[in-house]
N, C-alpha and C positions, 0 to 999 in steps of 0.2 A: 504494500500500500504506500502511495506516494501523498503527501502530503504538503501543499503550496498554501501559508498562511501571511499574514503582515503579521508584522508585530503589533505588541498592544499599542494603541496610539492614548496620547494625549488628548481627554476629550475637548472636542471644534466645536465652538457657538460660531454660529453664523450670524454677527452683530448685524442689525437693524436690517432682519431681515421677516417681513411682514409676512404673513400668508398670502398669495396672489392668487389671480383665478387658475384656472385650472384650464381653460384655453390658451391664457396670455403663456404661464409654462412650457406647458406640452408645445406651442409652437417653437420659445425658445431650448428647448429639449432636442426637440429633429432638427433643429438647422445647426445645432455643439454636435449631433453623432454625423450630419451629412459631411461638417467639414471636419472632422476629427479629432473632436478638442479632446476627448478624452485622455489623448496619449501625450497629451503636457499638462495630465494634472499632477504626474508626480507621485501618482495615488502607489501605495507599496504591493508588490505581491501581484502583478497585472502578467508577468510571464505563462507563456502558452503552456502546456501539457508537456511533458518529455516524448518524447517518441515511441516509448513504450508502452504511454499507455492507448488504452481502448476509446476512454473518455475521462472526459472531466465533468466532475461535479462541483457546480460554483453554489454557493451558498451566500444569501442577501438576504441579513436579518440582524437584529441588535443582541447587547451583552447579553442574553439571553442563549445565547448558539455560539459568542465570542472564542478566538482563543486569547488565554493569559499565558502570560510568559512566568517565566519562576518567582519573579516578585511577589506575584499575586497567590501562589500555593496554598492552599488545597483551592481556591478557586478554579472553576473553569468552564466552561458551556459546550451545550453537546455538540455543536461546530467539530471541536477542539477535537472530542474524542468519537465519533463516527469514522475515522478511517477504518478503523479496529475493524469494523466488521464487515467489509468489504473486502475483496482481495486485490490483488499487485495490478491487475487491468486499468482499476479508477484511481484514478487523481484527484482528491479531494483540495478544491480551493476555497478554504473559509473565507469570505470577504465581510463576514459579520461585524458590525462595531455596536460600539455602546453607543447609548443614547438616540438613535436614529429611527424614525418611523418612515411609512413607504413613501411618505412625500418626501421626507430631509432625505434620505439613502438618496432619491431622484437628483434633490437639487444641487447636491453636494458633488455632482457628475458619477458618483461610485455604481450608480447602475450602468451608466456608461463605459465604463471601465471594463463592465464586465463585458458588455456587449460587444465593443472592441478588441475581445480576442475569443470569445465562445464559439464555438465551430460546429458544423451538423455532426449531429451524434452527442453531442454536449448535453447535460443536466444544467438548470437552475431551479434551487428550492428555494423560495421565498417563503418569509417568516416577521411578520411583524403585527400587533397591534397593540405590545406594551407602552409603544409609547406613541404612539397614534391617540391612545387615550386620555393624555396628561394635557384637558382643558384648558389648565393654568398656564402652561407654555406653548407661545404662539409660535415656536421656533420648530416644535415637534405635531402638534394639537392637527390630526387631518380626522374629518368625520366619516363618519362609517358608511355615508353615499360615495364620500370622495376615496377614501382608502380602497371599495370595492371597484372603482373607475382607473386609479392608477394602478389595481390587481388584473384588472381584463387590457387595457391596454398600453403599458409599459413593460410591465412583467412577463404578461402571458404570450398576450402578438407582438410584440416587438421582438422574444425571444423566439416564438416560431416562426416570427421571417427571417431569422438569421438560420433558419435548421436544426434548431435546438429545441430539447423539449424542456417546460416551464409545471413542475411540480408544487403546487401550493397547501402549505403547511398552517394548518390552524396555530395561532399561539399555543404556547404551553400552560400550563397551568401552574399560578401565583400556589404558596402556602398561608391560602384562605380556606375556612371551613366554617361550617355549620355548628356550632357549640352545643346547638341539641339534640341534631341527628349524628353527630362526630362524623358529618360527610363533607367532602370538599367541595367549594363553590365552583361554578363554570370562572372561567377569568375571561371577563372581556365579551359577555355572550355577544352583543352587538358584532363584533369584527371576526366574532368565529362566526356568526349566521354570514356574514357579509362575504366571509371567505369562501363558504361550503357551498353556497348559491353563487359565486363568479366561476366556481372550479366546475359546477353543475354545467353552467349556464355556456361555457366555455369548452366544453368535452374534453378539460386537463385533468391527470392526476392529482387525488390530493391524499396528504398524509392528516389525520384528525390525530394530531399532536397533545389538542386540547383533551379528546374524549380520552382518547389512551393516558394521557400523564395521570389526568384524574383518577381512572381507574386503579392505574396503579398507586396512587397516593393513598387512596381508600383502601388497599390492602394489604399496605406495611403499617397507614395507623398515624395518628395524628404526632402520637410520642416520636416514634420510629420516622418522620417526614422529616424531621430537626437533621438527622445524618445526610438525605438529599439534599435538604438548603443549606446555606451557607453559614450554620449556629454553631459559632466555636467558643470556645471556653476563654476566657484570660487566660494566656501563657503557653495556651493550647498550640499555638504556630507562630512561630516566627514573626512571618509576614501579617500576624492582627493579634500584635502582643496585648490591646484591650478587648478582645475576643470582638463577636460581633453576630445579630441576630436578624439575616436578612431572610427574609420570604420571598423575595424573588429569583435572584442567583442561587447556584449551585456550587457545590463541592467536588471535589471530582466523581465520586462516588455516584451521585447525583444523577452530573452530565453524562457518565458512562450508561445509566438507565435511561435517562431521558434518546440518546443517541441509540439504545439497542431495539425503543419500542419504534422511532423511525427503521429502521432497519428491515426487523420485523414486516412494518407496513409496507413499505419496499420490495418485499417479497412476494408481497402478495399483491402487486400495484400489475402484473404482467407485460413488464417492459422488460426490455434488454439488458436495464444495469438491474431485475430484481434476480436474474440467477447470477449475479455477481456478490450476492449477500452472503458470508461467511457462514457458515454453519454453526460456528460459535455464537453467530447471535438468534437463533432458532430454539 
């Protein structure tokens, strides 16, 4: 398994940068890929596949699916760890970063990026609506009309006019739960419905990220969830010597499940890269 990632970046605000219409974009969007801005952004990790492999799978989604570098250990997203169950064929290239929903990934040219080197036979799994949801910031904040409009036509047909096929992944599920039924909440329903009806609507695969992490959450247990998220002890690591008690991120532990139940789904998605799914992760 080959593995092409950036390194962790330093997270980008995009200063004074409004929400715009979604025509005015999308125009300035086609005429950066016509002339090919993308390959002077500079962006890290934009190298093609090695020659070996069969395909590449590009991954476009936030710290949620990230890779961390050793600083950040035991963090990590299932980006990170999904090579594992794949074999030496696919090239896995996480382009995941923190903080970015389907519109900021857009504007920031990183979908571009990707499209400027994806080739037929290529994967892109997209993966976003943790931060599509955050109201409060207008820098990230896309609604879940708009999120499902830049899922059908950035993501999905922009990648299959290049020859690529465009896999859409419901978010994952936050460590929220129900206190009375001890069950975990959907996270994000609005942009998992929005997902599952453009993927419908669209005739793409999709991976229910969302359905499956839940499930899973609910059968290891609301105690037993603390080892998937990222809830460390003081002194417990190094890298968060005041420990720390997040419901969103993972541990590695975590990411490695979170990446085996994609996999999984992959398997059974009857595409070309699902008999490429490792038996380890079956």
């Amino acid at each position: 398994m080959r593995l092409t990632t950036a390194p962790t970046p330093t997270p980008v605000r995009s200063p004074g940068c409004p929400p715009t219409s979604r025509r005015r974009f999308l125009i300035g969007t086609t005429a950066a890929l016509g002339a090919g801005a993308a390959t002077t952004l500079g962006l890290p990790g934009t190298a093609s596949a090695a020659p070996s492999a069969v395909a590449t799978l590009y991954i476009a989604s936030d710290s949620t699916a990230q890779t961390y570098n050793s600083g950040y250990y035991p963090q990590a997203g299932w980006g990170q760890t999904l090579p594992g169950f794949f074999t030496s064929n696919i090239t896995v290239a996480n382009r995941a970063i923190g903080g970015r929903s389907s519109r900021s990934f857009i504007e920031q040219g990183r979908l571009a990026a990707i499209h400027d080197v994806i080739k037929p036979g290529d994967y892109l799994f997209v993966q976003f609506g943790h931060n599509d949801a955050t109201t409060g910031n207008p820098e990230r904040y896309t609604s879940p009309a708009d999120y499902k409009e830049y899922l059908r036509n950035d993501y999905i047909r922009a990648t299959r006019s290049r020859g690529a096929t465009p896999v859409v992944v419901t978010p994952v599920s936050r460590r929220s739960y129900n206190e009375s039924t001890g069950q975990f909440n959907v996270s994000f329903p609005q942009y998992v419905d929005a997902a599952k009806a453009v993927a419908s609507e669209e005739g793409v695969p999709l991976v229910d990220l969302s359905a499956l992490s839940r499930t899973y959450l609910n059968g290891v247990g609301i105690e037993a969830s603390k080892n998937v998220f990222l809830w460390l002890n003081p002194g417990q690591y190094p890298n968060f010597p005041n420990g720390v008690q997040d419901n969103t991120h993972f541990q590695q532990n975590g990411a490695t499940q979170m990446s085996r139940l994609v996999a999984q789904a992959v398997a059974r998605l009857g595409l070309p890269l699902s008999g490429e799914v490792r038996p380890t992760a079956l």
